[in-house]
C-alpha positions as a Markdown table, in Angstrom:
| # | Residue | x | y | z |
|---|---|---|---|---|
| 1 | Unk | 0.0 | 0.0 | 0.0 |
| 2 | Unk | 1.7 | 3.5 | -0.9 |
| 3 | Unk | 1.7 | 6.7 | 1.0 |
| 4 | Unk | -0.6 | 8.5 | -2.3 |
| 5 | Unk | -3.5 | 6.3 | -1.8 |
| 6 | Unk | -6.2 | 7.8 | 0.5 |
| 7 | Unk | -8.7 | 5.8 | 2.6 |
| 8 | Unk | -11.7 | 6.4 | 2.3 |
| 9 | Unk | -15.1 | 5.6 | 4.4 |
| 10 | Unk | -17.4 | 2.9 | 3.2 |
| 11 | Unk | -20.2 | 5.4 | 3.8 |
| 12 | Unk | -18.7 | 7.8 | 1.3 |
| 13 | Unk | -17.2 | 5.8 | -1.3 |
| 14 | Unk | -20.1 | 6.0 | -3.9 |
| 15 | Unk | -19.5 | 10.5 | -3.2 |
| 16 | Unk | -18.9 | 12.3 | -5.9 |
| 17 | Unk | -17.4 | 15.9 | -6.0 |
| 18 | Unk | -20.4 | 18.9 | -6.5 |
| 19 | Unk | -18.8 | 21.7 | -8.0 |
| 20 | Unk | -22.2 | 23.6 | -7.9 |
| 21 | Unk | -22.3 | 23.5 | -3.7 |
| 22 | Unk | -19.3 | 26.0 | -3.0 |
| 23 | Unk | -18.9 | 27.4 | 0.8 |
| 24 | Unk | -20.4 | 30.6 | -0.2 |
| 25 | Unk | -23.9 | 29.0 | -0.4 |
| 26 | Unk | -26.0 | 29.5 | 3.1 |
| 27 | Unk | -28.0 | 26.4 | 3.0 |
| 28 | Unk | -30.7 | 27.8 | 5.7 |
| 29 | Unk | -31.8 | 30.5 | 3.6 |
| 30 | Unk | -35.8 | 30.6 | 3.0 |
| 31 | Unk | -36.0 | 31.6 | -0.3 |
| 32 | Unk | -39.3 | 33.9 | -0.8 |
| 33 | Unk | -42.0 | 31.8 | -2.7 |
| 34 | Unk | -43.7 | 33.5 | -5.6 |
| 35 | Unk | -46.4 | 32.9 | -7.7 |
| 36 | Unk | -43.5 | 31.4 | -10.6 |
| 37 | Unk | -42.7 | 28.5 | -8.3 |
| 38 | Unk | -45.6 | 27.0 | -8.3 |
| 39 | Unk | -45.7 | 24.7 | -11.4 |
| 40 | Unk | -49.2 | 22.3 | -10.7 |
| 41 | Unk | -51.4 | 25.7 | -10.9 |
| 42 | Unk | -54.6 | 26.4 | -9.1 |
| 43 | Unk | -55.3 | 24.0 | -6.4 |
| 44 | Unk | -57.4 | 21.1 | -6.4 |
| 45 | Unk | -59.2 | 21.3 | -3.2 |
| 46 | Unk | -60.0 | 23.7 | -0.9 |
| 47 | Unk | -58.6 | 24.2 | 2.5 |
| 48 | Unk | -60.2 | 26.1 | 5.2 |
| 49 | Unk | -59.7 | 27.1 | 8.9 |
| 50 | Unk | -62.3 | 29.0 | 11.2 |
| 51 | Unk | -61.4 | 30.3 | 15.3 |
| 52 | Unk | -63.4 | 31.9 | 17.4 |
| 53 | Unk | -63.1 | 35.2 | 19.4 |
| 54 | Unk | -64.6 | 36.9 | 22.6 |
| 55 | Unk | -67.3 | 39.5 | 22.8 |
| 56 | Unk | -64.9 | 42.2 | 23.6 |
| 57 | Unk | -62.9 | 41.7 | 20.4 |
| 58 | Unk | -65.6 | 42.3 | 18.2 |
| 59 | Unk | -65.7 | 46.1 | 18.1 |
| 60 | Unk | -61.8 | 46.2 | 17.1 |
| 61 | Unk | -62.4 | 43.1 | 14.6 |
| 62 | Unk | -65.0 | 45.2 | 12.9 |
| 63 | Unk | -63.3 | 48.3 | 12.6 |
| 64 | Unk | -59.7 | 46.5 | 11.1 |
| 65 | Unk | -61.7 | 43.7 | 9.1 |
| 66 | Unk | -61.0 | 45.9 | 5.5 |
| 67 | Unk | -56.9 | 46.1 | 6.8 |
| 68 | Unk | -57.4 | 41.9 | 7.4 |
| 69 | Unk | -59.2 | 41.3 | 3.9 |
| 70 | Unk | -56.0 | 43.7 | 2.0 |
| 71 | Unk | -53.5 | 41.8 | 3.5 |
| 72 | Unk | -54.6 | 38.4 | 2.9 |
| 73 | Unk | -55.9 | 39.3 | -0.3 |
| 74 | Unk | -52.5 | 39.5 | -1.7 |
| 75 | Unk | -51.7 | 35.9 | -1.2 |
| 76 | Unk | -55.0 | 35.3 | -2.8 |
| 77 | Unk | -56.8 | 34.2 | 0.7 |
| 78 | Unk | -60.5 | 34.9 | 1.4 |
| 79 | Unk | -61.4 | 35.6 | 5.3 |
| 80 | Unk | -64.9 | 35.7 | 6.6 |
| 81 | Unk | -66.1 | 37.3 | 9.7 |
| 82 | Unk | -69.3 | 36.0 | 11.7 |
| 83 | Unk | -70.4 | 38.4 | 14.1 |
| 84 | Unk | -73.9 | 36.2 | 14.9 |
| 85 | Unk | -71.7 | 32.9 | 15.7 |
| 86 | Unk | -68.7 | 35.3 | 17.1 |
| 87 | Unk | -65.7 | 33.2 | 14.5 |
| 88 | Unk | -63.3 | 34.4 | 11.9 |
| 89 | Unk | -62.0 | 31.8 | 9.1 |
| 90 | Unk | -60.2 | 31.9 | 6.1 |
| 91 | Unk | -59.9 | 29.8 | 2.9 |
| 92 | Unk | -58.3 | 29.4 | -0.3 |
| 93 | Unk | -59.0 | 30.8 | -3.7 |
| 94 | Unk | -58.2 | 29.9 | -7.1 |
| 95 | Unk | -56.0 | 32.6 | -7.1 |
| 96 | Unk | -53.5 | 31.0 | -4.1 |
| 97 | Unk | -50.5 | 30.0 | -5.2 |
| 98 | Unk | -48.6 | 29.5 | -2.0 |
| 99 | Unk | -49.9 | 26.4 | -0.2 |
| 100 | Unk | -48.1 | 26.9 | 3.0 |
| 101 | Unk | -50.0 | 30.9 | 3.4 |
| 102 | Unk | -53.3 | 29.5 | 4.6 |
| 103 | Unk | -51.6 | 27.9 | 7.5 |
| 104 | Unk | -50.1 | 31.7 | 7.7 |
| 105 | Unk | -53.7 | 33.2 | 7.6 |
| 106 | Unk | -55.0 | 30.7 | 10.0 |
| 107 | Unk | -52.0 | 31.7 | 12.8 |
| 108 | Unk | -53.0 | 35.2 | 12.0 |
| 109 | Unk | -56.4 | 35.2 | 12.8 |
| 110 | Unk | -55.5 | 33.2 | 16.1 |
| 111 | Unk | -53.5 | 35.8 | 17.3 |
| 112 | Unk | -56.6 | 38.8 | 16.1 |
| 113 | Unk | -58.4 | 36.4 | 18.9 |
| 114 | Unk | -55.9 | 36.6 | 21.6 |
| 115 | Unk | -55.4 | 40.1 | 21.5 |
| 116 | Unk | -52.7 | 41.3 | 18.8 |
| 117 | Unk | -52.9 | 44.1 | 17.1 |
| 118 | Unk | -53.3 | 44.1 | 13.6 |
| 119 | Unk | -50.3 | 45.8 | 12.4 |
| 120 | Unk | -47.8 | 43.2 | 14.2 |
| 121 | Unk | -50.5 | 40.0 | 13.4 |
| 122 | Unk | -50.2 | 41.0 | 9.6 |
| 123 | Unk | -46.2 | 40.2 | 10.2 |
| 124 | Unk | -46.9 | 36.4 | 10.6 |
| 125 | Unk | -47.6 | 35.9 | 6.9 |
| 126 | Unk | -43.5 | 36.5 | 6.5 |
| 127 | Unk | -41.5 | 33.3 | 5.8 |
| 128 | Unk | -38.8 | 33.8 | 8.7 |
| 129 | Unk | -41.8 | 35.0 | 11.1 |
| 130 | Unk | -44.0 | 32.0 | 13.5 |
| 131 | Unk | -46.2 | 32.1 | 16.3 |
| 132 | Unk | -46.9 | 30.4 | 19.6 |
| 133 | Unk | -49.5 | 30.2 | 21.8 |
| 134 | Unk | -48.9 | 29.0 | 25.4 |
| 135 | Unk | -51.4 | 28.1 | 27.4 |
| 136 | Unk | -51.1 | 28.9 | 31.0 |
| 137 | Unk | -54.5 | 28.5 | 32.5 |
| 138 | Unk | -54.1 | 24.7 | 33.4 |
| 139 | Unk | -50.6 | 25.0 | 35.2 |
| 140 | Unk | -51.8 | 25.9 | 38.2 |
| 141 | Unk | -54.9 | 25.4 | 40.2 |
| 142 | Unk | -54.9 | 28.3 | 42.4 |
| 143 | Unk | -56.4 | 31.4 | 41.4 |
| 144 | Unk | -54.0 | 33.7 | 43.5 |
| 145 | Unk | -51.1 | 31.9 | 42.7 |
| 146 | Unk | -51.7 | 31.7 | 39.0 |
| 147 | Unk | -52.3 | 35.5 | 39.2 |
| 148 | Unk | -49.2 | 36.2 | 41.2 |
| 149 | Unk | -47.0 | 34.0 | 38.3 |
| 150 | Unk | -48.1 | 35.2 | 35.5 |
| 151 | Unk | -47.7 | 39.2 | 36.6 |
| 152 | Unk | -44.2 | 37.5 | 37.1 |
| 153 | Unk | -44.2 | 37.5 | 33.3 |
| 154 | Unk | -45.7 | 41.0 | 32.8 |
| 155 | Unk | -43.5 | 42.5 | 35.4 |
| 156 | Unk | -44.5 | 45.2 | 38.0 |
| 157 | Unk | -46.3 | 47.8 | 35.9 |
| 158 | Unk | -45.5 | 45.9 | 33.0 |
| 159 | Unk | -41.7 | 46.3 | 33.3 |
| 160 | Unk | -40.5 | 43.4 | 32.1 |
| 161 | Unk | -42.3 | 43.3 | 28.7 |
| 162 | Unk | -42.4 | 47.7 | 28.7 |
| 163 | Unk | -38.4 | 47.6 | 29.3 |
| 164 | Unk | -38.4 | 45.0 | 27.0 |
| 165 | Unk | -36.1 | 42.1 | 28.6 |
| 166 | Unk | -37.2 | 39.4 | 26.9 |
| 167 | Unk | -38.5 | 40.9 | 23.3 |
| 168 | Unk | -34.9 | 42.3 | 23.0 |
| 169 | Unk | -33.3 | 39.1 | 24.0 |
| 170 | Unk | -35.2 | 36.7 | 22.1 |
| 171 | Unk | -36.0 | 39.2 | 19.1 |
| 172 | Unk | -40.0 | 37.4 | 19.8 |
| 173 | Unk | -43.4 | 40.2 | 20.5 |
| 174 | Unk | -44.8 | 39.1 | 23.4 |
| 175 | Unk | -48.5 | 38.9 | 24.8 |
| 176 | Unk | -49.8 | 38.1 | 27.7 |
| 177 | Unk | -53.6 | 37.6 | 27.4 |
| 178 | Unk | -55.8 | 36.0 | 30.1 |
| 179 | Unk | -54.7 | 32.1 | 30.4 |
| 180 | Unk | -52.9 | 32.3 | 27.4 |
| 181 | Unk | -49.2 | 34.3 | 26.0 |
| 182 | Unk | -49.0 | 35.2 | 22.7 |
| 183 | Unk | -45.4 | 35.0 | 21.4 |
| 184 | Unk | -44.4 | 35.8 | 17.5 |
| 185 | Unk | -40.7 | 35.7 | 16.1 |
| 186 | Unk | -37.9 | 33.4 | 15.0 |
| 187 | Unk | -38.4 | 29.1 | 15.3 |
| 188 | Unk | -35.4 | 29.1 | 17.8 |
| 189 | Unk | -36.2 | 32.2 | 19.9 |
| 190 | Unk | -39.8 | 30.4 | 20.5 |
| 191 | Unk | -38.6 | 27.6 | 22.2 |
| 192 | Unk | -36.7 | 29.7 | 24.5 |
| 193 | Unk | -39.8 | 32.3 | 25.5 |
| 194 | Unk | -41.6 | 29.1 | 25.9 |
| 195 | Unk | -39.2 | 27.6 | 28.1 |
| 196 | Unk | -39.3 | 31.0 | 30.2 |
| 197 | Unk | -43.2 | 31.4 | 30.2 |
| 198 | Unk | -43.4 | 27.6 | 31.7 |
| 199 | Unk | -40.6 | 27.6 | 33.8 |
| 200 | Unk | -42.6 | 30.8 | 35.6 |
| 201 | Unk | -45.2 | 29.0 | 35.7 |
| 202 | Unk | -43.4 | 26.4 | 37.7 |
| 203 | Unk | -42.5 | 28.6 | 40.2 |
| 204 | Unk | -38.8 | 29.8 | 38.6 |
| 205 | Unk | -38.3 | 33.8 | 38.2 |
| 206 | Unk | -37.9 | 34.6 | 34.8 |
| 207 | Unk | -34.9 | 36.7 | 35.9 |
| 208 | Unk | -32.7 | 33.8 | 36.1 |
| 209 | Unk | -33.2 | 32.8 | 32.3 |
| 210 | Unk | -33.1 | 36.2 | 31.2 |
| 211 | Unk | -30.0 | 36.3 | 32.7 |
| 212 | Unk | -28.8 | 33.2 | 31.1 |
| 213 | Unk | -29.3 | 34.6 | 27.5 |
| 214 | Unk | -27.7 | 37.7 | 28.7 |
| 215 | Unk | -24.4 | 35.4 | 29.0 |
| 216 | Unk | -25.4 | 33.4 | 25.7 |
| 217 | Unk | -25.8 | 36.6 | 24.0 |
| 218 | Unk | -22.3 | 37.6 | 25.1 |
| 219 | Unk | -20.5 | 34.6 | 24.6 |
| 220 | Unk | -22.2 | 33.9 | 21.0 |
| 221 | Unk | -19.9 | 37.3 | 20.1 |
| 222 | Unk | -16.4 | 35.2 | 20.5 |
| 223 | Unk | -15.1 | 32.9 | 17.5 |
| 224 | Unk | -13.1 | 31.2 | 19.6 |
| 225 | Unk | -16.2 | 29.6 | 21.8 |
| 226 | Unk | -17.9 | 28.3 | 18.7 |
| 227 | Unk | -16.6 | 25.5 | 19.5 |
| 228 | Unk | -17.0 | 25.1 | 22.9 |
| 229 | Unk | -19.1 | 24.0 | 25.5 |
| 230 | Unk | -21.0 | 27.1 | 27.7 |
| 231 | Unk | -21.8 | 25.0 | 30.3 |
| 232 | Unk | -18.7 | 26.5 | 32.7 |
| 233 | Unk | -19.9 | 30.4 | 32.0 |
| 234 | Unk | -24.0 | 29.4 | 32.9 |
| 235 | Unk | -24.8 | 29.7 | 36.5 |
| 236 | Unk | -26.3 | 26.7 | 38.1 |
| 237 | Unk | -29.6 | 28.0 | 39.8 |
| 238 | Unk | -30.2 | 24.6 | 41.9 |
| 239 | Unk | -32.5 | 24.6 | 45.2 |
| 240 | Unk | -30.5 | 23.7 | 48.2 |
| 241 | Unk | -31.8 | 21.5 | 50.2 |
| 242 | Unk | -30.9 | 21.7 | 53.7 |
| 243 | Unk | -30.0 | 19.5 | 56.6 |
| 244 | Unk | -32.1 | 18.7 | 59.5 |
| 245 | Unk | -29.3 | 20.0 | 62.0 |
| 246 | Unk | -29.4 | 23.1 | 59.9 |
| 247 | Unk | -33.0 | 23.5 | 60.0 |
| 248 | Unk | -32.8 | 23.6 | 63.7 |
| 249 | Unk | -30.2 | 26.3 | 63.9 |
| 250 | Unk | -32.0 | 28.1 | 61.8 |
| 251 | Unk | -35.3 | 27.7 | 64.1 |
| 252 | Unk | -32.9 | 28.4 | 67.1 |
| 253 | Unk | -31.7 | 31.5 | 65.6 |
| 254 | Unk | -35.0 | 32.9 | 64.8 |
| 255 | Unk | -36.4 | 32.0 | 68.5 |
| 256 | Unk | -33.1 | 34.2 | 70.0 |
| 257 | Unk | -34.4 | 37.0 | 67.7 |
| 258 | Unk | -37.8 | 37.0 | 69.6 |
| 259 | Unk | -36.4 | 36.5 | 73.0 |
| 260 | Unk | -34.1 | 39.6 | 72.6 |
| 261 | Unk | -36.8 | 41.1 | 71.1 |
| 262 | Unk | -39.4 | 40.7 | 73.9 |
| 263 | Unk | -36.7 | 41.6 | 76.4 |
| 264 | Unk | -35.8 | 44.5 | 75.1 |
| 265 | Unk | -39.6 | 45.7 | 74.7 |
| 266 | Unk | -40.4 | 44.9 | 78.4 |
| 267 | Unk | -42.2 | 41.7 | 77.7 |
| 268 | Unk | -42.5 | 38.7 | 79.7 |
| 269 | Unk | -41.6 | 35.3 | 78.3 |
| 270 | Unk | -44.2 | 33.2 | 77.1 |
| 271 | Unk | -46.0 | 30.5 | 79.8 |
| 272 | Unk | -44.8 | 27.0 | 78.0 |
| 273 | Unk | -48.4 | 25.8 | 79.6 |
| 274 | Unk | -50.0 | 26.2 | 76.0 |
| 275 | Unk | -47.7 | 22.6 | 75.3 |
| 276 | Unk | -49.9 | 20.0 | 75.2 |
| 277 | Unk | -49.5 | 17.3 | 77.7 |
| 278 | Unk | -46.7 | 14.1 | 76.5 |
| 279 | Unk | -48.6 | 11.3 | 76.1 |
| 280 | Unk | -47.5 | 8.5 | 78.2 |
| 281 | Unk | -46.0 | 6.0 | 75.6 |
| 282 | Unk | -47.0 | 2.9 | 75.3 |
| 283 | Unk | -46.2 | -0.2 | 73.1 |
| 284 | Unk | -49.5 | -1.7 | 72.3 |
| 285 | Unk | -51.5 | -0.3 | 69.5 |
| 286 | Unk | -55.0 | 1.6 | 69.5 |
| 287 | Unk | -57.9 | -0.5 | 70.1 |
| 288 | Unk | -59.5 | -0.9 | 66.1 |
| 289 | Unk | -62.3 | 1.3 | 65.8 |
| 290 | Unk | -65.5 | -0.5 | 64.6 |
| 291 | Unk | -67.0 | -0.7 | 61.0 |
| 292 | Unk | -69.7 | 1.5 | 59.7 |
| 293 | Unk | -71.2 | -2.4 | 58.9 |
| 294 | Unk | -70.7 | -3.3 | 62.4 |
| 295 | Unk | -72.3 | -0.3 | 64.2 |
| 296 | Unk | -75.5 | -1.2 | 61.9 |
| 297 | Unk | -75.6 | -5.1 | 62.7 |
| 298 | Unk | -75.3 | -3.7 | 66.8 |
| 299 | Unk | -77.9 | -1.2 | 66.1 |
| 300 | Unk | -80.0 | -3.6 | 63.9 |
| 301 | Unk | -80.3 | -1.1 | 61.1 |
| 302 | Unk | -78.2 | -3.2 | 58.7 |
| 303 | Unk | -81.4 | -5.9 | 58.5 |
| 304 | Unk | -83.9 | -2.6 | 57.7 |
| 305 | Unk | -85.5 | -2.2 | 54.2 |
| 306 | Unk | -84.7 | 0.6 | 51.7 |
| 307 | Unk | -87.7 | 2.4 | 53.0 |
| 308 | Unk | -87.7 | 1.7 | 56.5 |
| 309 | Unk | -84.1 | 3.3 | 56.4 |
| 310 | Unk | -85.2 | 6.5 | 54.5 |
| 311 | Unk | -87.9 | 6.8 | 57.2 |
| 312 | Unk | -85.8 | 6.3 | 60.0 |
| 313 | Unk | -83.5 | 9.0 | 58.5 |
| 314 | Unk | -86.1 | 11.5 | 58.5 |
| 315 | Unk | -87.6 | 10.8 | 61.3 |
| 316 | Unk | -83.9 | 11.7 | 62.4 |
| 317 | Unk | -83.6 | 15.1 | 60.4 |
| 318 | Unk | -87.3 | 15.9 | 61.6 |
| 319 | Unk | -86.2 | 15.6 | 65.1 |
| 320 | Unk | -83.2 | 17.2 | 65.0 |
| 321 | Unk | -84.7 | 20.8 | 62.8 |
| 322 | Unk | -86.9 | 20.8 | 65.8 |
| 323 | Unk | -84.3 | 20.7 | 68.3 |
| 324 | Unk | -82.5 | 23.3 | 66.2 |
| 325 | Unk | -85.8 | 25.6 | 66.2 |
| 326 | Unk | -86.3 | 25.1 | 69.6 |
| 327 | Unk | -82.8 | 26.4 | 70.2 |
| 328 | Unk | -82.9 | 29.5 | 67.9 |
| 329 | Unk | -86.4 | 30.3 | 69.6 |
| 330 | Unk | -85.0 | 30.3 | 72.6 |
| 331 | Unk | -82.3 | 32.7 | 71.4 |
| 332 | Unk | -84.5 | 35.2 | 70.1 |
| 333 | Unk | -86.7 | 34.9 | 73.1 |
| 334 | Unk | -83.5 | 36.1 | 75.3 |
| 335 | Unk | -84.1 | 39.4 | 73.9 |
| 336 | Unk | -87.0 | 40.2 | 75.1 |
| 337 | Unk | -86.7 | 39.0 | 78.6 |
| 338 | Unk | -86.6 | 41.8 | 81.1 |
| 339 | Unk | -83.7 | 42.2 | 83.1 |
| 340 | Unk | -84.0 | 42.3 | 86.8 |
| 341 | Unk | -84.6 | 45.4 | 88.8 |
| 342 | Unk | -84.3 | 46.7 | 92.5 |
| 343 | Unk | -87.4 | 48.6 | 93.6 |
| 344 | Unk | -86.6 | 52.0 | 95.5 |
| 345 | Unk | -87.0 | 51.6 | 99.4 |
| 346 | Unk | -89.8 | 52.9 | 101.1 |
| 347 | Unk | -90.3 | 55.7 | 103.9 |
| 348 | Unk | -90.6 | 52.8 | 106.9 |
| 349 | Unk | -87.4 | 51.1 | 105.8 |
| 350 | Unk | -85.3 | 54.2 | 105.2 |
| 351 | Unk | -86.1 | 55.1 | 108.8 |
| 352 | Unk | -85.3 | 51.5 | 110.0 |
| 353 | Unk | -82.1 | 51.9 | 108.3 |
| 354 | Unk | -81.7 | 55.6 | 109.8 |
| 355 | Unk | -82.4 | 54.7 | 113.3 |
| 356 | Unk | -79.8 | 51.3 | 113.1 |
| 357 | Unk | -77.1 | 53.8 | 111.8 |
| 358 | Unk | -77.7 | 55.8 | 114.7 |
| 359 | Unk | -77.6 | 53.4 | 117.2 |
| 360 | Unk | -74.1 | 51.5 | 116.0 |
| 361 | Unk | -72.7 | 54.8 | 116.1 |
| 362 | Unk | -73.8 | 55.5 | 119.8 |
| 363 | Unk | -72.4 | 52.2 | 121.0 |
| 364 | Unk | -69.6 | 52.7 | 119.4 |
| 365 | Unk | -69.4 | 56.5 | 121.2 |
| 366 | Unk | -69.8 | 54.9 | 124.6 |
| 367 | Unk | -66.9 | 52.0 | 124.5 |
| 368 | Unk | -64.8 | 54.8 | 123.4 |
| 369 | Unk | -65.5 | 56.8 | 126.5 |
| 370 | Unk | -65.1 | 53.6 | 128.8 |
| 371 | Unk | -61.4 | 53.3 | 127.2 |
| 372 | Unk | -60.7 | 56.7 | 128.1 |
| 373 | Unk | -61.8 | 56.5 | 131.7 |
| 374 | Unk | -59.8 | 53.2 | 132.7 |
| 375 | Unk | -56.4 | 54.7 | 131.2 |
């Protein structure tokens, strides 16, 4: 075997040389489609797609329906608008040559329904432009919690999306609409406004991926990390978990706080007598409760009929409303019980009481006098 003969791969020995495909080529180019390109003609079939919208969209929709109809009428697309049914759809024509558009006009008229304006919706029908719409309602189950997450996304006063963190970052528009965020821009940038919206959603600031494109952004600027891995530039946002012994200092830490506290204010420590009592422990376990079954076969109500049950049961109910009645009557019968008064004393007994004044005093006069005379 000489030194001139190369090896070559069993995978690309049937490769031949392409002139044609040079380096200067950029292979992810979209190419615009016109009307030239499409060879077959007028399509066969027609395709059609129909959303609808909420009543408060209606008035806008009406007054930017003749901007809708202009801009899709240049890619040969017919819209409709049903104010009686509340829906918007679109359709092609015999004069659509582009069979990806309707797809285009049917992303369009989604985002009309989710709150875009019309002058950045009419943007989707551009090759390098795509949507997504995240929905956010389903994420979380608490109403003030879902509330307090998604203004996470909007930002106080609408900082995040006025200052515009995240639109300059990901070069995306963003939305955010009720349960739902509207995002428009490149395929790639997408998937990363996607991945913020969710992650907020999941209880992780978007702050800390914001700040992670921040580095991206910086680091995509150097020729010499092209080839590289990031991974050692990225901060690691991981929850730390902590130990129980440094739980407890914790707890102990925050207890001193309040003790110095409360001394400092003048306060006397709190009585530990609010403790609950230890139980004494014992190594036997509970006594087993009995069976819903078994307290009907002692009562004898399991061997009842269907309807000597359903009388028994409101025979119970009867008797129990009336103790409840009874109860409340006697409540509002309180009210109007007179409370107890003492009747002003008459002539006789204010004298009685006069002349028994006057005689304690007297005796009283007289042993004093009797003390003086012995000394």
């Amino acid at each position: 075997m000489s030194d001139e003969e190369v090896v070559v791969n069993k995978n690309k020995s049937h490769r031949k040389d392409k002139p044609w495909d040079t380096d200067d080529i950029d292979h992810w180019k979209i190419e615009q489609f016109a009307a030239e390109d499409n060879k077959a003609g007028a399509f066969t079939e027609e395709s059609s797609f129909a959303t609808l919208f909420p009543k408060y969209r209606e008035k806008y929709l009406r007054e930017v329906w003749s901007a809708v109809t202009r801009a899709l009428d240049t890619h040969g697309i017919a819209c409709t608008l049903d104010l009686v049914h509340g829906s918007m759809a679109v359709r092609t024509t015999r004069k659509t040559y582009d069979p990806y558009i309707v797809l285009k006009a049917r992303d369009m008229i989604k985002l009309l329904a989710r709150g875009v304006a019309i002058n950045q919706a009419v943007k989707i029908l551009e090759d390098n432009v795509a949507c997504d719409i995240i929905k956010i309602g389903n994420l979380v189950r608490n109403k003030e919690r879902f509330v307090k997450r998604r203004q996470r996304i909007i930002g106080p006063d609408g900082s995040t999306l006025k200052a515009r963190a995240i639109e300059l970052l990901t070069q995306c528009y963003v939305l955010v609409q009720g349960s739902t965020v509207s995002v428009m821009g490149p395929y790639k940038s997408l998937k990363e406004v996607r991945r913020i919206v969710l992650d907020c959603m999941k209880n992780i600031h978007p702050i800390y991926r914001i700040k992670e494109l921040m580095i991206r952004r910086e680091l995509a600027k150097d020729p010499k990390l092209a080839t590289e891995s990031w991974d050692r530039f990225l901060p690691q946002f991981r929850k730390r978990h902590l130990k129980t012994s440094e739980k407890t200092a914790k707890k102990n830490e925050k207890l001193e706080v309040k003790k110095e506290a409360r001394a400092a204010a003048g306060l006397p420590e709190p009585s530990s007598s609010s403790k609950p009592a230890k139980k004494v422990y014992t190594p036997f376990p509970p006594a087993q409760l009995p069976r819903k079954v078994d307290l009907q076969l002692e009562s004898g109500e399991y061997f009842l009929k269907s309807h000597e049950k359903e009388a028994r049961e409101t025979e119970r109910r009867k008797k129990k409303q009336a103790e409840t009645t009874e109860q409340r009557r006697a409540e509002r019968a309180e009210v109007f019980v007179a409370p107890s008064e003492t009747a002003a004393p008459t002539i006789q007994e204010k004298r009685k009481r006069k002349v028994a004044s006057t005689e304690e005093t007297g005796e009283s006069g007289t042993k004093k006098k009797k003390k003086h005379k012995s000394e």
